[in-house]
ROLO-705984 format. One record per residue (C-alpha): residue in three letters; z, y, x. Coordinates in steps of 0.5 Angstrom, whole numbers, plus 2048, in hexadecimal, padded with zeros to 3 digits. Example, Ala and Ser with C-alpha at 12.3 -4.5 7.8 and 13.67 -1.06 7.14 Angstrom:
ROLO-705984
ALA8107F7819/SER80E7FE81B/
//
This chain:
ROLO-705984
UNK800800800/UNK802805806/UNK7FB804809/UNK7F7805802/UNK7FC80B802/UNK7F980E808/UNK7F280C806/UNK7F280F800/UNK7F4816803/UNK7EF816808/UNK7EA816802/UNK7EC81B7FF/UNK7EB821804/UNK7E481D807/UNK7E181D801/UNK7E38247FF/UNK7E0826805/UNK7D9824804/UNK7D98277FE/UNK7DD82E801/UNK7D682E807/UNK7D182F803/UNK7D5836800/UNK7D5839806/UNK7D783880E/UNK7DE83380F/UNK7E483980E/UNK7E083F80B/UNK7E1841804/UNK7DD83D800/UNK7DE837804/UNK7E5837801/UNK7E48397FB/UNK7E08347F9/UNK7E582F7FC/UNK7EA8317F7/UNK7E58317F2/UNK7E282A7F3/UNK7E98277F4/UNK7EC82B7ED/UNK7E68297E9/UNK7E68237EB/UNK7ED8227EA/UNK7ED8247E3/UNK7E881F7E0/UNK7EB8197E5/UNK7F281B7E1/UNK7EF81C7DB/UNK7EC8157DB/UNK7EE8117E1/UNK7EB80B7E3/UNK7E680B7DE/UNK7E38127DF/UNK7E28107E6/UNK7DE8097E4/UNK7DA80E7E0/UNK7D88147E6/UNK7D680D7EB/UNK7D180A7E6/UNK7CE8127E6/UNK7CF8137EC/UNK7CB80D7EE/UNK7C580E7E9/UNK7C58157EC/UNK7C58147F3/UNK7C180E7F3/UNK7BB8127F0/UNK7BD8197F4/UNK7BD8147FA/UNK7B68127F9/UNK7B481B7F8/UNK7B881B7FF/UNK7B3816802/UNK7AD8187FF/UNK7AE81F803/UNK7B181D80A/UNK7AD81680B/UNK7A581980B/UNK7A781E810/UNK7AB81A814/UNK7A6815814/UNK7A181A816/UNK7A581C81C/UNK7A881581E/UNK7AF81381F/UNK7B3818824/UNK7B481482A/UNK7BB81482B/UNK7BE814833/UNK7C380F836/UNK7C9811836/UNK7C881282D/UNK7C580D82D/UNK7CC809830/UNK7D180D82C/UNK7CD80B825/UNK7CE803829/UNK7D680582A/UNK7D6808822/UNK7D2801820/UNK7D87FD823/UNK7DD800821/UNK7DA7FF81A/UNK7DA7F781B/UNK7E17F881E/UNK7E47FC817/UNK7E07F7812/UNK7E57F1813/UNK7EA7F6810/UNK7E77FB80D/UNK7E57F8806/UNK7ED7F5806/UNK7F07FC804/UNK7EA800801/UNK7ED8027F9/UNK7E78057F7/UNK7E47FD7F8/UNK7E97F97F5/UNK7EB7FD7F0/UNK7E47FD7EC/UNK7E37F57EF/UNK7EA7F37EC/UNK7E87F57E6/UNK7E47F07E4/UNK7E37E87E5/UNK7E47E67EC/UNK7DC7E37ED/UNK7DA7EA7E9/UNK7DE7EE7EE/UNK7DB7E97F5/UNK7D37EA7F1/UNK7D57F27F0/UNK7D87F27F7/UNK7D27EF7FB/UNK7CD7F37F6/UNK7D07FA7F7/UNK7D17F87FF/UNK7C97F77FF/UNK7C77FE7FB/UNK7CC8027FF/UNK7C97FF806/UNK7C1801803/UNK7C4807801/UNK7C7809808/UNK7C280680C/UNK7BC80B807/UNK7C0811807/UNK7C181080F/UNK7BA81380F/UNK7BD81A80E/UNK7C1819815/UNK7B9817818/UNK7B781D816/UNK7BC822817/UNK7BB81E81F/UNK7B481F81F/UNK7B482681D/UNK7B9828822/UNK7BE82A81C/UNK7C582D81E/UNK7CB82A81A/UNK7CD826815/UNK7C5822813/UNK7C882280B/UNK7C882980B/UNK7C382C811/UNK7BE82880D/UNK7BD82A807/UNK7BE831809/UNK7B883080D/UNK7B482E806/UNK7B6834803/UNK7BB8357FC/UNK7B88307F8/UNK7B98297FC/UNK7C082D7FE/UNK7C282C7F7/UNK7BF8257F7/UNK7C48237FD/UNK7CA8287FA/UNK7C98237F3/UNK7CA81C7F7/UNK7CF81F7FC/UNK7D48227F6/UNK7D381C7F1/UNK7D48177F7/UNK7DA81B7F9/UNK7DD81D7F2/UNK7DC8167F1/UNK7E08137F6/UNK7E58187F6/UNK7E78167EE/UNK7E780E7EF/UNK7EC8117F5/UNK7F08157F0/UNK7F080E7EB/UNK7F280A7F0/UNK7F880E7F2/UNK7FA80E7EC/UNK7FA8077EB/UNK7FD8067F2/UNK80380B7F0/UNK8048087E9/UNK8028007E9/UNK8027FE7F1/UNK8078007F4/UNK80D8007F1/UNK80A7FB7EC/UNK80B7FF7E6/UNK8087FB7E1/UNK80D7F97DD/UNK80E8017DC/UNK80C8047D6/UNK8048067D5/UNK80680E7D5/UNK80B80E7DB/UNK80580A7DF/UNK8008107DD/UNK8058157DF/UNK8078127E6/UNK7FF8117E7/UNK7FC8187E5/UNK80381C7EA/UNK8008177F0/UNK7F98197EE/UNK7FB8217EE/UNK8008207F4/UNK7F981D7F9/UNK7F58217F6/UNK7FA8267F9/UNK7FC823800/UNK7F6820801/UNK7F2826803/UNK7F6828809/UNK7F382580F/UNK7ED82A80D/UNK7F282F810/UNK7F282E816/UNK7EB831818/UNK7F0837819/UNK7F383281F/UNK7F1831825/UNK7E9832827/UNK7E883481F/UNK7E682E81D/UNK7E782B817/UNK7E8823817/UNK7E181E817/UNK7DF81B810/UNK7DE815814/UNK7E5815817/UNK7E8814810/UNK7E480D811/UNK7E580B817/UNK7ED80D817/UNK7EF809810/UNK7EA803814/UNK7EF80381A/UNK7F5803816/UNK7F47FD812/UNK7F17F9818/UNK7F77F5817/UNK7F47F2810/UNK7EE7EE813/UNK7F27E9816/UNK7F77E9810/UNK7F17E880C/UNK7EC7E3810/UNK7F17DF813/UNK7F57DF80D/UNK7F37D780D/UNK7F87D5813/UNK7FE7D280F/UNK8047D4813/UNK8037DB812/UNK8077DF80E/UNK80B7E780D/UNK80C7E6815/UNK8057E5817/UNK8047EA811/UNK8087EF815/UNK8067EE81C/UNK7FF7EF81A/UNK7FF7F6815/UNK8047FB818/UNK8017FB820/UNK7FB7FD81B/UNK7FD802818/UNK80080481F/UNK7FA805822/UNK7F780981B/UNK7FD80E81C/UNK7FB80F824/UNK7F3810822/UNK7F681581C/UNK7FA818821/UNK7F4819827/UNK7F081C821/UNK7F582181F/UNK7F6823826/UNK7EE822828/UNK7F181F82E/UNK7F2818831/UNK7F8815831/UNK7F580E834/UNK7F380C83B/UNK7EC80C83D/UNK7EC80583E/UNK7EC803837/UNK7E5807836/UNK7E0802834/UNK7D9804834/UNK7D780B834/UNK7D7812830/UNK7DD81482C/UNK7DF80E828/UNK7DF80A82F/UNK7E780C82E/UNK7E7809827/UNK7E3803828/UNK7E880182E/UNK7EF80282A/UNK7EA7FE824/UNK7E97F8829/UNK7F07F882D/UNK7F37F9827/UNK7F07F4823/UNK7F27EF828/UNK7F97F2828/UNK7FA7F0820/UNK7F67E9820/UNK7FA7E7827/UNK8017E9822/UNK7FE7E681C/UNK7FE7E0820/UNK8057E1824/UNK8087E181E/UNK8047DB81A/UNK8077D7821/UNK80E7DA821/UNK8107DC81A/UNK80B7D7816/UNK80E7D4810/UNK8117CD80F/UNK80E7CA809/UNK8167C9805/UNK8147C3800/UNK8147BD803/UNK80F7B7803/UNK80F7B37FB/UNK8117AC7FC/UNK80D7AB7F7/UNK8107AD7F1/
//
């Protein structure tokens, strides 16, 4: 519960901050303005209709962005086409090897804790929940590979910033305001199934609340709503720190990985017999130690490991060392405590009564 906690915070401010930079420039005015206006808009329907207002903006916001997207490629593909893809030189070539690694590593965990998943998935029947699982994972993988295109583009014109804004200000206002409508449903979206699952979290999960009445669940759950909305946009602050900038969208992904790194070995290796709460233990909390530690170096834009640990190259080379030692850290205490604390089967063999 403490790391769907911290997962669901970090969605908060990264989805507000892709809406708030198609306003105006990180910090300025309007930039703010539309943070507050996204988050209050979207708390506003989200506590009027909970987890069945956010069902409904993410069938509407697929059929959007799929027919958006297909407007998107048909502008940026005949003229990247024309130009050919941009070459692209060494040392990004081996930071985008290092980021790709660093995804393979997160993937083992990162699906165990996503809320935003698994609270639509156990809606339903198991085998609905694995077909609407692998079927989703398909359409959203196509999709990311296709809006990629955008990224090409912006490369092989030599745009400066972020690829989802820069371009679409190089087409002109019409196809900025196509981009402007995936990127604020995508967001808005996103930041609602946020709201509802805290307040499922709050009000059911943790403490089990169920036996409650109905009305005090709604209470509970729409105070915890208000309460993320509220703090979970703290982190946008912090352009006013250090060097002036604010934190990556990527970041709250790549932070919320590291600090359920421990959940793969409980999950993969949960077949082995004699593991029990101690092996439980040994493996998820020097994972979420690890995640802190990565917090904490992205709040003070400084590194707090040894060099040594740096795997690959770019500026994930520091994550995907951490991601892959810490790994074997959690699985190495999964193990230690099946071996040393594993359980005792506590009933007999039957003499054959």
């Amino acid at each position: 519960m403490i790391a769907i906690g911290i997962r669901l915070f970090n969605e908060v401010w990264s989805n507000t901050k892709v809406a708030a930079q198609y306003f105006g420039p990180e910090g300025s005015g309007a930039y703010w303005v539309a943070a507050f206006a996204v988050t209050a808009f979207t708390m506003f329907y989200a506590w009027r209709g909970g987890l069945r207002s956010s069902l409904l903006t993410d069938a509407g916001q697929m059929l959007l962005a799929a027919v958006l997207l297909v407007v998107v490629l048909v502008a940026v593909f005949p003229p990247l086409m024309e130009h050919g893809l941009p070459d692209v030189p060494d040392t990004v070539h081996w930071a985008g090897v290092t980021f790709m690694a660093l995804a393979a590593v997160q993937v083992l965990s990162y699906p165990f804790h996503d809320p935003v998943l698994t609270d639509r998935g156990f809606l339903t029947k198991p085998d609905v929940m694995v077909k609407g699982f692998l079927l989703a994972g398909l359409l959203s993988g196509i999709f990311i590979l296709m809006f990629s295109a955008v990224g090409l583009y912006a490369r092989a014109e030599g745009l400066n910033g972020a690829a989802t804004v820069a371009v679409p200000m190089a087409f002109g206002l019409p196809l900025l305001l196509v981009f402007n409508a995936i990127m604020l449903t995508s967001a808005g979206s996103t930041l609602d199934s946020t709201f509802a699952s805290t307040a499922k979290l709050t009000a059911i999960d943790w403490p089990d609340r169920r036996s409650e009445p109905q009305a005090r669940e709604r209470s509970l759950g729409r105070w915890a709503m208000l309460t993320i909305a509220l703090f979970g946009n703290i982190p946008l602050l912090t352009i006013y720190m250090g060097d002036g900038i604010g934190p990556a969208v990527i970041a709250a992904t790549t932070i919320s990985g590291t600090m359920v790194m421990g959940l793969a070995p409980i999950f993969l290796l949960s077949f082995l017999p004699s593991a029990g709460p101690a092996s439980f233990h040994m493996a998820f909390w020097p994972g979420l130690l690890f995640g802190v530690l990565i917090t904490v170096e992205s709040a003070i834009g400084m590194s707090i490991f040894p060099a040594w640990i740096d795997l690959g190259s770019g500026k994930y080379a520091d994550d995907l060392g951490v991601n892959v030692y810490g790994l074997l850290i959690c699985t190495s205490g999964y193990l230690l405590g099946a071996l040393l604390f594993g359980r005792r089967s506590a009933v007999a063999p039957s003499s054959g009564a």
